[in-house]
C-alpha positions in Angstrom: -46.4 27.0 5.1 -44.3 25.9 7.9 -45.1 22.2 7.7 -44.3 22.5 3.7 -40.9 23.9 4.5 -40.1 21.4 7.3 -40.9 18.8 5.3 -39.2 19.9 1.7 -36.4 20.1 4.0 -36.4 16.0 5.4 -37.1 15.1 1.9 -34.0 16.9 1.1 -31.9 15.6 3.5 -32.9 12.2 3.4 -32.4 12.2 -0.4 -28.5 13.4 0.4 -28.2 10.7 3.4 -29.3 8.1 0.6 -26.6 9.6 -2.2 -24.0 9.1 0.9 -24.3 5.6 1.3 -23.0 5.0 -2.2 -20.2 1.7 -1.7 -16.9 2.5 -3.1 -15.6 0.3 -5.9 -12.5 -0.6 -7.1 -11.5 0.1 -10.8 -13.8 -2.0 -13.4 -11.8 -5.3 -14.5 -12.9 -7.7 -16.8 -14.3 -10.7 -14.5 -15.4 -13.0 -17.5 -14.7 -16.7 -17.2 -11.7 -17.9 -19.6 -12.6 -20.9 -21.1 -9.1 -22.8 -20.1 -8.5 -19.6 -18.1 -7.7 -19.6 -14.2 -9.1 -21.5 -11.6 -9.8 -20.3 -7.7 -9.4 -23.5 -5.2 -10.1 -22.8 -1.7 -8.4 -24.5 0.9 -11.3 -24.2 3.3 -15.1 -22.6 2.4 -15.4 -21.9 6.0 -12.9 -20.9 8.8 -13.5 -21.4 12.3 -12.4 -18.6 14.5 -13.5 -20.8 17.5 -13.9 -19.2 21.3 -12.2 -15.8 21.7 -12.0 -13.3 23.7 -13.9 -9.9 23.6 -12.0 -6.6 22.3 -9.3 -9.5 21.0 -7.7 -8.9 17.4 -8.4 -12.2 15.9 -7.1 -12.7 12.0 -7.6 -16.0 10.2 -6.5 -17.4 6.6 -8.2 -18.3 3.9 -5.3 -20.0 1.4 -6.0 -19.8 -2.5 -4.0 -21.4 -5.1 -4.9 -20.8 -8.9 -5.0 -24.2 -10.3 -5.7 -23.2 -13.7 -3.8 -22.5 -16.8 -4.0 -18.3 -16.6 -3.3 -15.9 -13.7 -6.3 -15.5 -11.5 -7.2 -11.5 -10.5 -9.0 -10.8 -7.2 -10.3 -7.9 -8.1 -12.7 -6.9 -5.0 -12.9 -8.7 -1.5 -15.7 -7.6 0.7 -17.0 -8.5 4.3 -20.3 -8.8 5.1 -20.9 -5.9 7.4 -18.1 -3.8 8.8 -16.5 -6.3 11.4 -15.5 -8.4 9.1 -12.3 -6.9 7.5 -10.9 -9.2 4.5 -6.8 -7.9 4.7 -5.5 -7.7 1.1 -2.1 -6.4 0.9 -0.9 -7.7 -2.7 -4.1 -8.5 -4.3 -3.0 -5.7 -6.8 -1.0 -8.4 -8.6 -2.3 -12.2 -10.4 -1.9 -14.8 -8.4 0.3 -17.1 -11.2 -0.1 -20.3 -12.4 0.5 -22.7 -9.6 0.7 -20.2 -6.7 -0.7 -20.0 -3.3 -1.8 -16.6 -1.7 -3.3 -16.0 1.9 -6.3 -14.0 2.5 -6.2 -12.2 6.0 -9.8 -12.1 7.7 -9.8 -10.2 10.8 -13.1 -10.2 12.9 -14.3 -6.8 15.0 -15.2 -8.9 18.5 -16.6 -5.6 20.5 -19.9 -7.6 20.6 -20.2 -11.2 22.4 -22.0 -13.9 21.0 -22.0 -16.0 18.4 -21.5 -14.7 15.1 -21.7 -16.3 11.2 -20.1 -13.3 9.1 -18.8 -13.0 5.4 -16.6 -12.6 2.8 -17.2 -12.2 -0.7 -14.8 -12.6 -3.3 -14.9 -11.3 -6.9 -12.2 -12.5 -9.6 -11.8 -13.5 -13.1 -12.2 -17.2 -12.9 -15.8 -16.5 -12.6 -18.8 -14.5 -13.3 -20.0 -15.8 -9.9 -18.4 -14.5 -6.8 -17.1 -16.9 -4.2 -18.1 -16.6 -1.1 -16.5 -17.9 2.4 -17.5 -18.1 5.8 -16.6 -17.2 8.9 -17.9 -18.8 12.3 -16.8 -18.7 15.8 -18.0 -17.0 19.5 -17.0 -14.3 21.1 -16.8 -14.5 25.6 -16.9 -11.2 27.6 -13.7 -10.7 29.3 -13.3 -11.2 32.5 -13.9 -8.3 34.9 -11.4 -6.9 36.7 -11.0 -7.8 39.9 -11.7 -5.0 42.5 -8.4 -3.5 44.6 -10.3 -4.0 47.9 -13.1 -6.4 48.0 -16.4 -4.5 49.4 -17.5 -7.9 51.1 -13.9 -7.3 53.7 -13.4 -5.0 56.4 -10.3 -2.3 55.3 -8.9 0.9 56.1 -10.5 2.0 53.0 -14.3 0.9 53.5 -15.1 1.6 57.3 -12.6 -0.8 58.7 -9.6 -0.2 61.1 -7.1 -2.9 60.3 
C-alpha cells in the first residue's frame, strides 16, 4: 500500500515538473512568406566572439537589413540554451524597407572552453527560421595572486623579518 502511494505520488510530480517546462511564446504572428514580400540579409551567418575572458560580459552583433519590398517582422529570437541571450530591445517594430537593425548576442562565459552556441530567428520573410552562429573560447581568469607568498619567510608565516 505504501509503495502504491509513493509511487502515485512521483508519477504525480513528475507529470507537474513536465507541465513546468512549457517555453514561453510570444503572441502568434503571421510568418508566411510574401511573395515580393520582405527579405532578411545577414551581414554575417556566424560571429566570432574569439578568446575571452571567464565571468566577462561579452555582446556581439549580428546586422540585418530587409532588402525586400515589405517590412520584415522578427517575431521570436531564441538562443540555444540559456547562455546564449539574443538582446532585442525594438524588435516590437518592422524593420522598413531598406533599413538596418543590430541584434545584440551576449554569451554567459561562467564555463571555460570552447563553445559553438545558437541563435534562432523567426520572421515573416520566411516559413523557415534563420539561424546564426556563435563561436569563440572562453580562458579562466587568472588567479589572484596571494598577499604573502607561502614559498617566503614573513612575519606572517613563521618568519621574523
Amino acid at each position: 500500500m505504501q509503495r502504491t502511494l509513493i509511487l502515485a505520488l512521483l508519477i504525480i510530480g513528475l507529470g507537474l515538473n513536465l507541465s513546468a517546462q512549457e517555453l514561453s511564446t510570444t503572441p502568434t504572428i503571421s510568418t508566411e512568406a510574401v511573395e515580393g514580400g520582405p527579405v532578411m540579409e545577414v551581414e554575417a551567418m556566424e560571429v566570432d566572439f574569439g578568446t575571452i575572458e571567464q565571468d566577462s560580459d561579452p555582446i556581439r552583433v549580428f546586422r540585418i537589413t530587409n532588402t525586400g519590398d515589405a517590412p520584415l517582422l522578427i517575431t521570436n529570437a531564441r538562443g540555444s540554451c540559456g547562455c546564449t541571450t539574443p538582446q532585442r530591445e525594438d524588435w516590437n517594430t518592422p524593420i522598413g524597407i531598406g533599413e538596418t537593425r543590430e541584434l545584440r548576442v551576449r554569451y554567459d562565459t561562467h564555463r571555460v572552453g570552447p563553445f559553438r552556441k545558437r541563435v534562432t530567428l523567426t520572421h515573416n520573410a520566411s516559413e523557415d527560421p534563420t539561424v546564426l552562429t556563435i563561436k569563440g573560447k572562453v580562458n579562466a581568469k587568472a588567479a589572484a595572486p596571494e598577499a604573502v607568498p607561502s614559498s617566503e619567510q614573513g612575519l606572517f608565516n613563521g618568519g621574523e623579518k
